[in-house]
C-alpha positions in Angstrom: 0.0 0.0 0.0 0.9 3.7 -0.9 2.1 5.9 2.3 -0.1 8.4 1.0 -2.6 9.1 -1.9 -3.9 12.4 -2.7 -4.7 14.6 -6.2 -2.1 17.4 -7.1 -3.8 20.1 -8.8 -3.4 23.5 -9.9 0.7 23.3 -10.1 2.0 27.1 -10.3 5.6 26.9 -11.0 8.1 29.9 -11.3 11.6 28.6 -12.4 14.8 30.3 -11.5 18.0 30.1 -13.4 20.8 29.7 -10.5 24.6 29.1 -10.0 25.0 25.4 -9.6 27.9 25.4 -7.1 25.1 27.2 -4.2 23.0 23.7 -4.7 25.9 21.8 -3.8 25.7 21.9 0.1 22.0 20.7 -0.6 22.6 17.3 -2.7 21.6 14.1 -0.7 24.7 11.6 -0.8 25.1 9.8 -3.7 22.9 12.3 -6.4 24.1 14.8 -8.7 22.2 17.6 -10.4 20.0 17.2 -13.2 20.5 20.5 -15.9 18.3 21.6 -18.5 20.7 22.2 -21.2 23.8 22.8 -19.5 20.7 25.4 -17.2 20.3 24.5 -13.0 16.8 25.3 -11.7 15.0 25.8 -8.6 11.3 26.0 -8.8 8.7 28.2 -6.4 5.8 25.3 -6.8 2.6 26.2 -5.3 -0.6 23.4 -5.3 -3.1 22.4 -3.9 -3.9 18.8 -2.1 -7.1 17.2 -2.2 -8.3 14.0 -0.7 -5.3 12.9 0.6 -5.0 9.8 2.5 -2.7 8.6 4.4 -2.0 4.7 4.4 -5.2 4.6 2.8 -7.1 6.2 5.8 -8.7 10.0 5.7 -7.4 12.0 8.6 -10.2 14.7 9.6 -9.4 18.5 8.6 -6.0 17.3 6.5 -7.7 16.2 3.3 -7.4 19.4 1.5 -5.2 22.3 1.6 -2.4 24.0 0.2 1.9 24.0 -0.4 4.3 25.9 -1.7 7.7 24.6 -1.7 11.4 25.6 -3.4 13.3 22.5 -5.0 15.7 21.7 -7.2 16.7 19.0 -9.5 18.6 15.9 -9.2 19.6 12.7 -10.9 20.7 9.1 -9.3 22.5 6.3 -11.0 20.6 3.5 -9.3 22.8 0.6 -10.6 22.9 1.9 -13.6 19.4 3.2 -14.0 18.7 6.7 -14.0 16.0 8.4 -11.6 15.2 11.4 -11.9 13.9 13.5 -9.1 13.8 16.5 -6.9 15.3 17.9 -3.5 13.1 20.2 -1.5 14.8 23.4 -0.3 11.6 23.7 2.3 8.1 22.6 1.6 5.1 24.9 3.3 2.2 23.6 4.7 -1.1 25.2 7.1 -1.1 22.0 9.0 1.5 21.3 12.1 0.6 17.8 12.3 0.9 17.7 8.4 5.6 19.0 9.0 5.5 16.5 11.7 4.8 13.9 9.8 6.7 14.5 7.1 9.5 15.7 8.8 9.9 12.9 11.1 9.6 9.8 8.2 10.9 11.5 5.2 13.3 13.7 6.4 12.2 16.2 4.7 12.0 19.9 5.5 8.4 20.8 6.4 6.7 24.1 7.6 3.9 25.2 8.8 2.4 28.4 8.5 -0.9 30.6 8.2 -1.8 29.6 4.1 -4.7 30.7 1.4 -5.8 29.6 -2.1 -8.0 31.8 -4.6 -9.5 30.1 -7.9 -11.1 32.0 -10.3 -12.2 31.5 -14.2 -14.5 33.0 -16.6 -15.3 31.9 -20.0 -11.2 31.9 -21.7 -9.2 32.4 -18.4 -8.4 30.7 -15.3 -6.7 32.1 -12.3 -4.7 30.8 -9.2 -3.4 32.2 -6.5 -1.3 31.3 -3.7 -0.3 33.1 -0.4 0.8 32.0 3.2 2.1 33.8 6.1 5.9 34.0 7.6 7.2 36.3 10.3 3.8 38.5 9.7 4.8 38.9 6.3 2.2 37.5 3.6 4.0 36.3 0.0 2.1 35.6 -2.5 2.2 33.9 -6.0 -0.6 34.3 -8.9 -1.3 33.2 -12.7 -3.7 34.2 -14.9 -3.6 31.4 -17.9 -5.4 29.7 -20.8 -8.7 28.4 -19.4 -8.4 25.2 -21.9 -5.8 22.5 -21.6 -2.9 21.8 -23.7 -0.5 18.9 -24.2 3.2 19.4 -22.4 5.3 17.9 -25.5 8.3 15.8 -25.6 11.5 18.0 -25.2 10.5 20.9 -23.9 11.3 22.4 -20.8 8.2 21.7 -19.0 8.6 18.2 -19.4 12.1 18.5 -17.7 10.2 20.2 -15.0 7.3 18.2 -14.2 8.8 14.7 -15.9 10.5 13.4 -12.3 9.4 11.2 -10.6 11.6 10.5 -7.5 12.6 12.7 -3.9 15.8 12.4 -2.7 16.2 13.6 1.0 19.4 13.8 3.4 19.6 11.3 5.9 23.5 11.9 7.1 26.5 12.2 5.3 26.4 9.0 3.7 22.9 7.7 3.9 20.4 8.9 1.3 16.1 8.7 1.7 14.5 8.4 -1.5 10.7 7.5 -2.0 8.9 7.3 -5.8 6.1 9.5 -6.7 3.6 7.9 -9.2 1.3 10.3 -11.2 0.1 10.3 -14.9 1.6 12.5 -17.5 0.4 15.8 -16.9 -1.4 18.7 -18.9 -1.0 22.6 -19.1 -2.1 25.9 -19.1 -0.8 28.6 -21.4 0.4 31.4 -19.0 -0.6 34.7 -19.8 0.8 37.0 -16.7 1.7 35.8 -13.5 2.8 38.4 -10.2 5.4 37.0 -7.8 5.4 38.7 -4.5 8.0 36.7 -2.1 11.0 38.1 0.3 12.9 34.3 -1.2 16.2 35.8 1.7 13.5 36.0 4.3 11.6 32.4 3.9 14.1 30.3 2.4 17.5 31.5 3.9 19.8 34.9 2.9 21.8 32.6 0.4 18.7 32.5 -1.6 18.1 36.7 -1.2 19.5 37.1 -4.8 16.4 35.6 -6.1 14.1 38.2 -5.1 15.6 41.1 -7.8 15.2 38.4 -10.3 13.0 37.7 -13.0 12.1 33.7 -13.4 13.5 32.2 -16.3 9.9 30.0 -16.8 6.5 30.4 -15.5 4.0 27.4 -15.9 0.4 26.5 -14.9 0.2 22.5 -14.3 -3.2 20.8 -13.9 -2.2 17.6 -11.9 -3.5 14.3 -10.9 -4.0 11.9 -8.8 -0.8 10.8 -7.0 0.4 8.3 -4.9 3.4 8.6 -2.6 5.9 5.3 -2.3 7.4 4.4 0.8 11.0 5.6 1.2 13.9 3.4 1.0 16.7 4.6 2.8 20.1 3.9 0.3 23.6 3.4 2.4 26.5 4.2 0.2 
């Protein structure tokens, strides 16, 4: 059985070109980083879970609500096979019991704080918007896009983006957690404007301050699925 079930939906992503060499103190043992043409990204992802289930079970007032975390990319040469997956800077979340969790079997780096979600659409355009709470200070994170779907295609850079399938979390210096993430290929939504209103120095650590004078390199509006989470395996090297 799955640790956890849920849908992904709504997937804003903001993606920031960055110096490779400030991801290094980040990589779980045994990964490297995975480049977009010879680019290294980190992505501001904001979504929203619904139904989620944990070990197949409901838990009361943690079915539905929102994230917003900062990752970055990695590969991992599993005897000779390639995963591809992600390393979360910090994943936000309105629930404390929801960090705890994670936090404690995943090893992952889970916060919670005050969060909101606006959707809105009329007859060509959608709109989502994403906002939560640190220190007092509200950020914020909104796209207006296509109402209609479109196909990601083979090759582009939003297939890189959404097209791993794999976290990778610290353990120690030389042990590694890594869990799969199962999900369908997924769909878009042309993005039309988009307003990005986070202090990056203030929630996600000074050595990410440069990012708040700079412009993404990528903005993208991701439908989603259903999901399941794997258990993690815990890789020794």
């Amino acid at each position: 059985m799955s640790f956890l079930t849920a849908e992904w939906r709504k997937l804003a992503i903001a993606n920031y070109a960055i110096d490779r060499n400030l991801l290094i103190p980040y990589l779980p043992a045994g990964t490297e980083l995975d480049l977009w043409n010879d680019t290294c990204f980190v992505s501001l992802i904001g979504f929203l879970f619904k139904n989620t289930k944990l070990l197949g079970f409901s838990i009361p007032f943690h079915a539905n609500f929102e994230e917003v975390n900062l990752r970055f990319y990695i590969r991992y040469n599993d005897n000779g096979v390639i995963k591809r997956g992600v390393v979360f800077i910090k994943e936000i979340v309105p629930k404390f019991a929801l960090s705890i969790v994670a936090n404690t079997i995943y090893n992952e780096n889970y916060e919670a704080m005050p969060m909101s979600h606006c959707l809105l659409e009329n007859d060509d355009t959608r709109s989502v918007q994403y906002k939560w709470r640190y220190k007092n200070n509200w950020q914020s994170f909104s796209i207006e896009a296509n109402k209609s779907l479109s196909e990601i295609q083979t090759g582009t850079e939003t297939e890189f983006i959404t097209e791993h399938y794999w976290g990778y979390a610290r353990y120690s210096a030389d042990k590694t957690n890594e869990y799969e993430v199962k999900h369908p290929r997924w769909a878009q939504y042309k993005v039309r404007s988009f307003d990005i209103d986070v202090d990056f120095g203030l929630v996600y650590g000074s050595e990410f301050e440069f990012l708040n004078q700079q412009q993404p390199a990528s903005v993208m509006l991701v439908e989603g699925s259903e999901i399941s989470v794997e258990r993690k395996n815990t890789i020794r090297f």
